[in-house]
C-alpha positions as CSV (number, residue, x, y, z in Angstrom):
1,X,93.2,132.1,66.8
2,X,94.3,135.8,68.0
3,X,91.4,135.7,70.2
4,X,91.2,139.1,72.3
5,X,92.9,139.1,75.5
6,X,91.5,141.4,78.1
7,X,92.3,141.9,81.9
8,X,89.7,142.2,84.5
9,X,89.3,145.2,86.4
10,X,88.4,144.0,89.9
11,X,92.1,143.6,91.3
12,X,92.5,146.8,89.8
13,X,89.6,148.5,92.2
14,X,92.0,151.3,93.8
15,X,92.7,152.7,89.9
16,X,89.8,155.5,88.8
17,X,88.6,154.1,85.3
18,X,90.8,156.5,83.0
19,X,94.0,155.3,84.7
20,X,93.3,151.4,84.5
21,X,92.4,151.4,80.9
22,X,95.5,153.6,80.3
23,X,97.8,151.1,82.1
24,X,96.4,148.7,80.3
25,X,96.4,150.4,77.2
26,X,100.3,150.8,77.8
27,X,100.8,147.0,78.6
28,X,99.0,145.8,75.1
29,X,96.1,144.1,76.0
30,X,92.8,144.1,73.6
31,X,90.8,145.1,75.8
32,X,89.0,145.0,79.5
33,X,86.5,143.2,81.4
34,X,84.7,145.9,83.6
35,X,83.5,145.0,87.2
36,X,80.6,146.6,88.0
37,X,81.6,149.2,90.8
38,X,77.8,150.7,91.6
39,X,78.7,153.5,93.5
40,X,82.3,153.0,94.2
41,X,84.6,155.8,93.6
42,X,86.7,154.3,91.4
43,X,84.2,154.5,88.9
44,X,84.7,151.2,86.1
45,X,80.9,150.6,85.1
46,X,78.1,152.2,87.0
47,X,74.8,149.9,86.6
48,X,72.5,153.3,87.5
49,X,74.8,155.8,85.9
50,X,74.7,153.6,82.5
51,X,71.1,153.3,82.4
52,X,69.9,157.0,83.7
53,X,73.0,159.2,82.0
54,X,72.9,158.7,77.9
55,X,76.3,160.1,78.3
56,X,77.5,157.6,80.2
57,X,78.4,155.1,77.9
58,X,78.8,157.1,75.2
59,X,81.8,159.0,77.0
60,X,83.3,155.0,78.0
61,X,83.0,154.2,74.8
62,X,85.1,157.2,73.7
63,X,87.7,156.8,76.0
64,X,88.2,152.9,75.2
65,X,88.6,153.8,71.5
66,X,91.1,156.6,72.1
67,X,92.5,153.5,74.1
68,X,92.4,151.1,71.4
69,X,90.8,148.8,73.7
70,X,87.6,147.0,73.6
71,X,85.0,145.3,76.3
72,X,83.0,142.3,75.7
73,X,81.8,141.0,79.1
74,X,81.1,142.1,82.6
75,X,81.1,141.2,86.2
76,X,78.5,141.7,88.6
77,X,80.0,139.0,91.1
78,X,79.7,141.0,94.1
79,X,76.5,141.9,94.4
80,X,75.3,138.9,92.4
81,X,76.8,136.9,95.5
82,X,74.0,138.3,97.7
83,X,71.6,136.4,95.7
84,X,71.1,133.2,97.5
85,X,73.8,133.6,100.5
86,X,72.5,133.7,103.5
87,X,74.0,137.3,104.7
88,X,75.9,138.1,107.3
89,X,77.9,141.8,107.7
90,X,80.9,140.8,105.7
91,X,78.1,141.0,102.7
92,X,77.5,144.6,103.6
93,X,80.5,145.7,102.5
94,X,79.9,144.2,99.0
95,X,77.2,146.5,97.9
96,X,76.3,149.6,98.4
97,X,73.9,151.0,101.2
98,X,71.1,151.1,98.2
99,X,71.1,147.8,98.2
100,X,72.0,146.4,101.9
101,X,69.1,148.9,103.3
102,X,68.2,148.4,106.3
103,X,69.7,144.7,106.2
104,X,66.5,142.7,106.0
105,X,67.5,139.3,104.0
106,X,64.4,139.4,101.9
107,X,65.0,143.3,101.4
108,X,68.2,142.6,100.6
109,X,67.6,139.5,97.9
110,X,64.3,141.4,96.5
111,X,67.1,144.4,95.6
112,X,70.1,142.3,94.6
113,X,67.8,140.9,92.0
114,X,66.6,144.0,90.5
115,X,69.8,145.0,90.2
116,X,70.9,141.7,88.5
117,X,67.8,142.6,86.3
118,X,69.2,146.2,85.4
119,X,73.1,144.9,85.2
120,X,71.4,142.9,81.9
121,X,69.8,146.0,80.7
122,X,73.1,148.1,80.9
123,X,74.6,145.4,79.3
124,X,72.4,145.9,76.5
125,X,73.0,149.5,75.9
126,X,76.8,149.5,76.5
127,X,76.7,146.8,73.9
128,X,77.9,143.9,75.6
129,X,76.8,140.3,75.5
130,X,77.9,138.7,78.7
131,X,77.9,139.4,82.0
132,X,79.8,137.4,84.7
133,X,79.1,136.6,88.2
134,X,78.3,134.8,90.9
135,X,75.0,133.1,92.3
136,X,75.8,133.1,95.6
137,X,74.3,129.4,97.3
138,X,72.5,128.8,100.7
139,X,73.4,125.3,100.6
140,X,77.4,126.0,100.4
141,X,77.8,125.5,104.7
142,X,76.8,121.8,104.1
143,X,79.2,120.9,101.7
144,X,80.9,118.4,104.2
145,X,77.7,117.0,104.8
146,X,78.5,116.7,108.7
147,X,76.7,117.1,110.9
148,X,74.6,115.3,108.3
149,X,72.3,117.3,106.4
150,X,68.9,115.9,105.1
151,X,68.5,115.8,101.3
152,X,65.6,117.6,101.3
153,X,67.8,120.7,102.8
154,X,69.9,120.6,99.4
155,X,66.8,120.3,97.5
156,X,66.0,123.0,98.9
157,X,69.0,125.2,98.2
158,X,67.9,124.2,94.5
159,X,64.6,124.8,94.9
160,X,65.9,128.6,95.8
161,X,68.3,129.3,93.1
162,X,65.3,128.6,90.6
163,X,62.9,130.6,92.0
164,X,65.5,133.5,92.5
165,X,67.6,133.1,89.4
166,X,64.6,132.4,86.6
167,X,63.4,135.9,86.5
168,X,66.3,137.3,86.4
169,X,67.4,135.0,83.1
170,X,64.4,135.9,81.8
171,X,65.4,139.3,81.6
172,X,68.6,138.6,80.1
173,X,67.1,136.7,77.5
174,X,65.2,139.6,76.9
175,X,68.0,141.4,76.2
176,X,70.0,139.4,74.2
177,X,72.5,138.9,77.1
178,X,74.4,135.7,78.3
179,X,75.2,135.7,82.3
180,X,78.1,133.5,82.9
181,X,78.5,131.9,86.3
182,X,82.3,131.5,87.4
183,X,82.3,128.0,88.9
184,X,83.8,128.8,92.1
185,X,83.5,127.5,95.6
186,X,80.9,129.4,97.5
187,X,78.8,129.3,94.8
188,X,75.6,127.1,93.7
189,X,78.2,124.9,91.4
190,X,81.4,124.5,92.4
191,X,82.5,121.6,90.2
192,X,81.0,119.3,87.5
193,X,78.6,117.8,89.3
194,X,76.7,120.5,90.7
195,X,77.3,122.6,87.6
196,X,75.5,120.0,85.7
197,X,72.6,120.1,88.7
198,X,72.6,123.9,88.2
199,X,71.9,123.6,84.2
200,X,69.2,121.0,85.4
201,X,67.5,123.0,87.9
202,X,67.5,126.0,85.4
203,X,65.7,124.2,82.5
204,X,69.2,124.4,81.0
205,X,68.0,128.1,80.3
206,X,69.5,129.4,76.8
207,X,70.7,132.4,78.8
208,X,72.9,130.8,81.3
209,X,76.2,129.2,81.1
210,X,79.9,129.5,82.3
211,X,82.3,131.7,83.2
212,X,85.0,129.2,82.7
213,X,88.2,129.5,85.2
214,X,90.1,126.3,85.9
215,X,92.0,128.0,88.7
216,X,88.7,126.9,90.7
217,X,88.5,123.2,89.5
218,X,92.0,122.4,89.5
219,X,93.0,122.5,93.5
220,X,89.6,120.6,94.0
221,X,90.8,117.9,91.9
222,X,88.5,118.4,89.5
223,X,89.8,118.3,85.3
224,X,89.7,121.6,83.4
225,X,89.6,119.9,80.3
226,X,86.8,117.5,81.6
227,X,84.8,120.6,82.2
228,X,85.0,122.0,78.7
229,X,84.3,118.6,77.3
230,X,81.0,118.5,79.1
231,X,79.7,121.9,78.8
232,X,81.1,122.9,75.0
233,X,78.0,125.0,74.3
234,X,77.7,126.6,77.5
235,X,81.5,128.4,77.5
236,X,80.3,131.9,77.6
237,X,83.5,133.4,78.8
238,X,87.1,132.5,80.0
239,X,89.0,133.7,82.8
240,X,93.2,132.9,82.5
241,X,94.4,132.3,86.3
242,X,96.4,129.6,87.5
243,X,96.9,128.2,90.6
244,X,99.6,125.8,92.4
245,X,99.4,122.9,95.3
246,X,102.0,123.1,97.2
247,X,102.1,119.2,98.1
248,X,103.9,119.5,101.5
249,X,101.6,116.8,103.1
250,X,100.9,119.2,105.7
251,X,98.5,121.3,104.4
252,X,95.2,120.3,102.6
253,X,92.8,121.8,100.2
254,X,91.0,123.2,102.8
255,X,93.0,126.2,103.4
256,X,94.0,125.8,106.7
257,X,92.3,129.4,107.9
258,X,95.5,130.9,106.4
259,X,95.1,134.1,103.6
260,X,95.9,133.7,100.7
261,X,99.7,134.7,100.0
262,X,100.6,132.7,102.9
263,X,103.3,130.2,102.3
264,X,102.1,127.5,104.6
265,X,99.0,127.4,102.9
266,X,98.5,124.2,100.9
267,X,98.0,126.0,97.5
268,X,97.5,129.2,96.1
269,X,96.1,131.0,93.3
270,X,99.1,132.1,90.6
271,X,99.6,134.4,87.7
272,X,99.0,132.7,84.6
273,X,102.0,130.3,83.3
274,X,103.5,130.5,87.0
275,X,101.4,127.0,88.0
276,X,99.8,124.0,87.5
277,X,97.1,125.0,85.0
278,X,97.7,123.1,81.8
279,X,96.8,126.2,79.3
280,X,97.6,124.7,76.0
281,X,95.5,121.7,76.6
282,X,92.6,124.8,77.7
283,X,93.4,126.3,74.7
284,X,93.1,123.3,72.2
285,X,89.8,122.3,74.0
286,X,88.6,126.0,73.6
287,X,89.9,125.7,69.5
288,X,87.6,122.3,69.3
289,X,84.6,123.8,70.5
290,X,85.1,126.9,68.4
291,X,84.6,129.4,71.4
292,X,85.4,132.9,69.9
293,X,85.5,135.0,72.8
294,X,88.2,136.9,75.1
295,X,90.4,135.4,77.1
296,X,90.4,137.7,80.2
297,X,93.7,137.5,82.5
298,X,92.4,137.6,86.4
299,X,95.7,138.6,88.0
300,X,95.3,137.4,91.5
301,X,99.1,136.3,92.8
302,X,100.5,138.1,95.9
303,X,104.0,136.5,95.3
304,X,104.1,139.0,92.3
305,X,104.4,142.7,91.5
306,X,101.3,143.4,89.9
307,X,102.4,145.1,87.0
308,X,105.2,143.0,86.1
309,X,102.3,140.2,86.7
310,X,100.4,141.8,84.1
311,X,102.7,142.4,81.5
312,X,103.8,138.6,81.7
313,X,100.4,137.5,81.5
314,X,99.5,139.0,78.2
315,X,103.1,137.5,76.5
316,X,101.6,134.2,78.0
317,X,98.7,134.1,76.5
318,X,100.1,135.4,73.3
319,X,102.3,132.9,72.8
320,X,99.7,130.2,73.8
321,X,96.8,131.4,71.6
322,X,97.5,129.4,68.3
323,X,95.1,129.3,65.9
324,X,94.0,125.5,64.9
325,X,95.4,123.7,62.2
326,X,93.3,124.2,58.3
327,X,94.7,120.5,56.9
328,X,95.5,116.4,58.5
329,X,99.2,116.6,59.1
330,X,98.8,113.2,56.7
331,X,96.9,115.2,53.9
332,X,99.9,114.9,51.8
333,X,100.7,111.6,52.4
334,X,98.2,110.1,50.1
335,X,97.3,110.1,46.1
336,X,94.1,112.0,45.7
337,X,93.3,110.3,42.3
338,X,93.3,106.3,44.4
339,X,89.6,105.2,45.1
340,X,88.8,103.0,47.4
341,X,87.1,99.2,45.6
């Protein structure tokens, strides 16, 4: 379907803007999904900057072109985190004093919220349509349910992400802009089940959907394809990662309290074609539902050089991204002047 393939920016955090989409460039890829970097150094979209400086994205968009490359989505997962977690100081290094203050939760969330308000309105005026992220979820701790947790505590946790997460897809509707969770463990929805909650507890609002990446379903046990299948209209954006179980009985799912990268661990994410991830089944499911957007490689594989992962990543995806058939295989088989009595 010669969708556009793009990379993501946020494992790419120590390269100034200029450089990364150079690299990039270089390698071949369409185009790049920008993580919003506030007031990070390394500038690859600033929120403020975007919004306050007409120059801003006039002089991104002039350096993408003389690039050859293209954007069509964002990320605002870090800050977006901070939403409904309850915070603790590994979120201060997320965001950027603006927005931790003085460190108040409700300070904090009021803040975080605004901002997920003005990430849609940069959006807007960068002209992109999607923006990915996290939700963040208050309720995550109890996912083992022991000691056991009352229902009305995960109600609760529900109860939150709607009163937190309404206003803020109002304003993306607003703005003609899809935000696009990344199912992922931490977050509100972490697999099919509480993705389909989530769509439930938002009034299956028109401007929220998925940031689909089956590197996230697949170690849970939980069918990529089965996900697409249930949520067709609600694909917003794809992310290409895979991800291996190692399978040595020793180590679960769990992680173990080992990093990633770490060979006892019982699995780990991969670069794309370098696991379990069944990517031509993705991308036939993708084809049936007639999703026409980017498929954005998230290199994330410390066994691998990350250029070299890079560069194999994008002759992956080529090679996989087949456009569906236009005829039966069997349309030949048969007369076309027989009618049926």
């Amino acid at each position: 379907m010669a969708r556009k393939i793009t990379m993501y920016s946020a494992q790419w955090g120590d390269l100034a803007f200029n450089d990364f989409a150079k690299k990039m460039s270089d390698f071949g890829y369409d185009g790049l999904e920008l993580k919003c970097t506030l007031d990070r150094p390394n500038d690859h979209f600033n929120v403020r900057a975007a919004l306050e400086d007409d120059g801003y994205c006039v002089r991104k968009h002039a350096k993408l072109a003389e690039l050859g490359l293209g954007v069509w989505a964002l990320s605002a997962h870090s800050y977006g985190q901070l939403v409904l977690d309850e915070l603790d100081v590994r979120h201060r290094g997320m965001v950027p004093e603006y927005l931790w203050g003085d460190g108040d939760p409700a300070g904090v969330r009021a803040r975080v919220i605004e901002e997920m308000k003005l990430t849609a309105h940069a959006a807007k005026k960068f002209g992109v349509s999607v923006v990915n992220g996290f939700t963040g979820s208050s309720i995550w701790k109890y996912f083992y349910s022991f000691p056991p947790v009352p229902q009305a505590w995960i109600d609760d946790g529900f109860k939150l992400l709607a009163d937190c997460w309404l206003p803020i897809l109002d304003e993306f509707e607003k703005c003609g802009v899809k935000f696009a969770l990344e199912v992922h463990p931490t977050e509100i929805a972490f697999d099919l089940w509480s993705a389909r909650r989530t769509l439930e507890t938002l009034n299956f609002h028109p401007a929220f959907g998925f940031n689909f990446d089956p590197s996230h379903l697949l170690w849970q046990g939980v069918s990529p394809a089965k996900f697409i299948r249930a949520f067709p209209d609600r694909i917003f954006h794809v992310h290409v990662k895979d991800v291996l179980r190692s399978q040595d009985d020793e180590a679960g799912i769990l992680g173990s309290h080992l990093n990633f990268g770490d060979c006892r661990r019982g699995w780990d994410f991969r670069s794309p074609g370098h696991g379990e991830v069944d990517f031509e089944e993705i991308l036939r499911l993708l084809n049936a539902i007639d999703y026409q957007g980017p498929l954005s490689v998230e290199w994330e594989d410390s066994g691998m050089d990350r250029e070299y992962g890079a560069q194999d990543a994008l002759q992956f995806v080529r090679r996989l991204d087949f456009s569906p058939s236009g005829l039966a295989f069997d349309s030949s088989f048969q007369r076309k002047d027989l009618r049926l009595r």
